[in-house]
C-alpha positions as CSV (number, residue, x, y, z in Angstrom):
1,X,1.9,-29.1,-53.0
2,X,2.7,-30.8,-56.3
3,X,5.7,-28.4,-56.8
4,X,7.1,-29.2,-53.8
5,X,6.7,-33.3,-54.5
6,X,8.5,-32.5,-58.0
7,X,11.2,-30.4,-56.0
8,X,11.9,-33.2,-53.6
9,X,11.9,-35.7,-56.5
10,X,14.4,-34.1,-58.6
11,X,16.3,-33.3,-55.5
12,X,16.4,-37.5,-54.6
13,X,17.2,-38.1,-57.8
14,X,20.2,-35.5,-57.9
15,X,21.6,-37.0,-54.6
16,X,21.5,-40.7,-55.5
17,X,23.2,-39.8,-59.5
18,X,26.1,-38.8,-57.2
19,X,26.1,-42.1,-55.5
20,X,27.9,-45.3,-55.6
21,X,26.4,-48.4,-54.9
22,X,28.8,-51.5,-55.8
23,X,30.3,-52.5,-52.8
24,X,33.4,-54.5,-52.1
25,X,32.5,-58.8,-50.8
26,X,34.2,-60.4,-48.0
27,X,36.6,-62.0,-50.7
28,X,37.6,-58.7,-52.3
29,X,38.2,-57.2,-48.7
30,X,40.3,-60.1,-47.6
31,X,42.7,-60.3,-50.5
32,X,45.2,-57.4,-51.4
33,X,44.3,-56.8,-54.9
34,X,46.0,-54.0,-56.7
35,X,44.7,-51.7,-59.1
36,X,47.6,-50.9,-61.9
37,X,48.1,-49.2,-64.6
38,X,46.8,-51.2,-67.8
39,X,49.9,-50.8,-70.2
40,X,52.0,-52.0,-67.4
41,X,50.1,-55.1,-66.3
42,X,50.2,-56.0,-69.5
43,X,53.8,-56.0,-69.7
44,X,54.5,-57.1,-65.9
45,X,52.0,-59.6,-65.5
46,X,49.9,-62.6,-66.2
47,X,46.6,-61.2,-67.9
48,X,44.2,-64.4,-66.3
49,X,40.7,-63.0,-67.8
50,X,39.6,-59.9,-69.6
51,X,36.3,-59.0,-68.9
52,X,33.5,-56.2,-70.1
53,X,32.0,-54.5,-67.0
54,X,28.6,-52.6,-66.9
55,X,27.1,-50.5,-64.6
56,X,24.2,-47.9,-64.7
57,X,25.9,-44.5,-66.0
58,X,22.1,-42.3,-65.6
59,X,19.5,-42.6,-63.4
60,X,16.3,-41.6,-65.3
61,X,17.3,-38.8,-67.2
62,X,20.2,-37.8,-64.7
63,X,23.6,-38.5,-65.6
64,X,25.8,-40.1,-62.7
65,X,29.1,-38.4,-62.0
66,X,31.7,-40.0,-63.9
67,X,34.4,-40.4,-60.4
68,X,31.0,-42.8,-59.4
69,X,30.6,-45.0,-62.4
70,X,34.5,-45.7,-62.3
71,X,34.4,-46.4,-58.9
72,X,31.8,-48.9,-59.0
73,X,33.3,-50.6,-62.0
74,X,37.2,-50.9,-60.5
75,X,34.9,-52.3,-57.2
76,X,33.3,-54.9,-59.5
77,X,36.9,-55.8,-60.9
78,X,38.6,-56.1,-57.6
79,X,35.3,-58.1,-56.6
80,X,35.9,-60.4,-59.8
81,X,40.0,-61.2,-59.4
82,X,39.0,-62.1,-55.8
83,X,36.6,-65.3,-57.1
84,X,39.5,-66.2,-59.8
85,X,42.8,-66.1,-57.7
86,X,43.9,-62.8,-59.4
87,X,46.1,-60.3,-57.2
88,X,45.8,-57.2,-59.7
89,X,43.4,-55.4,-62.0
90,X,43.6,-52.9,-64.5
91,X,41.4,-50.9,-67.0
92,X,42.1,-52.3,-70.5
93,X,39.9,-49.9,-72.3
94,X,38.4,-46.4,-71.4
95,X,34.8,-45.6,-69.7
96,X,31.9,-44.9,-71.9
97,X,28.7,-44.7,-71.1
98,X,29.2,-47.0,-67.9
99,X,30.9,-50.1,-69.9
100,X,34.3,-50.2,-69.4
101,X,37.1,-53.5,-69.8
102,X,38.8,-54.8,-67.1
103,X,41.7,-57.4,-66.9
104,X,42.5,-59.4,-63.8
105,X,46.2,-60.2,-63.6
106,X,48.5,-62.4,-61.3
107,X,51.5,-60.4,-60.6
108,X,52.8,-61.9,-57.5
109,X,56.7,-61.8,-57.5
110,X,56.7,-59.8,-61.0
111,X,57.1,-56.3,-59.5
112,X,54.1,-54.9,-60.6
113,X,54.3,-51.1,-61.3
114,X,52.9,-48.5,-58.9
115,X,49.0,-48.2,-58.3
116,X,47.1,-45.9,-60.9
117,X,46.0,-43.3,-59.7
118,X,41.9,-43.1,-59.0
119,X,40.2,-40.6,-57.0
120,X,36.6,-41.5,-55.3
């Protein structure tokens, strides 16, 4: 009985480290925010803020998948530029250990480059 409890525990715990749970808000969904390439919003746009994003990278001893932990942070970037009037975002640094740095840029009419590429 016990060994089937642990079983099923490690099993949960395996399902939800594969898991994303930041979620896009109304705002986000609503505005066309895109997600560039960090050299060239640097050069193309209008860098607003610059901020230093954190989300859980392990749950207990399991490490999340890092496709997940990227997702949710370029989810909590596109949520940010949507409460501050930014129409892009774009890594700034790379992930580690589920803290990565985001800018939000306005790059309306300054032919921002072509979306980076990121699988979920």
């Amino acid at each position: 009985m016990r060994r089937a409890l642990l079983s099923a525990c490690i099993a949960a715990l395996a399902l939800l480290a594969g898991c994303t749970w930041v979620t896009q808000t109304p705002e986000a969904l609503q505005s066309d925010i895109q997600v560039l390439d960090g050299k060239d919003a640097l050069v193309r746009c209008e860098k607003i803020a610059a901020n230093e994003l954190k989300v859980a990278d392990r749950l207990g001893s399991m490490q999340r998948m890092p496709e997940d932990v990227g997702h949710d942070l370029r989810t909590m970037a596109i949520n940010q530029a949507a409460t501050v009037g930014a129409d892009a975002v774009a890594p700034l640094s790379d992930l580690k250990d589920g803290v990565q740095t985001w800018g939000l840029f306005h790059c309306k009419g300054a032919a921002p480059a072509p979306a980076a590429s990121t699988a979920t």
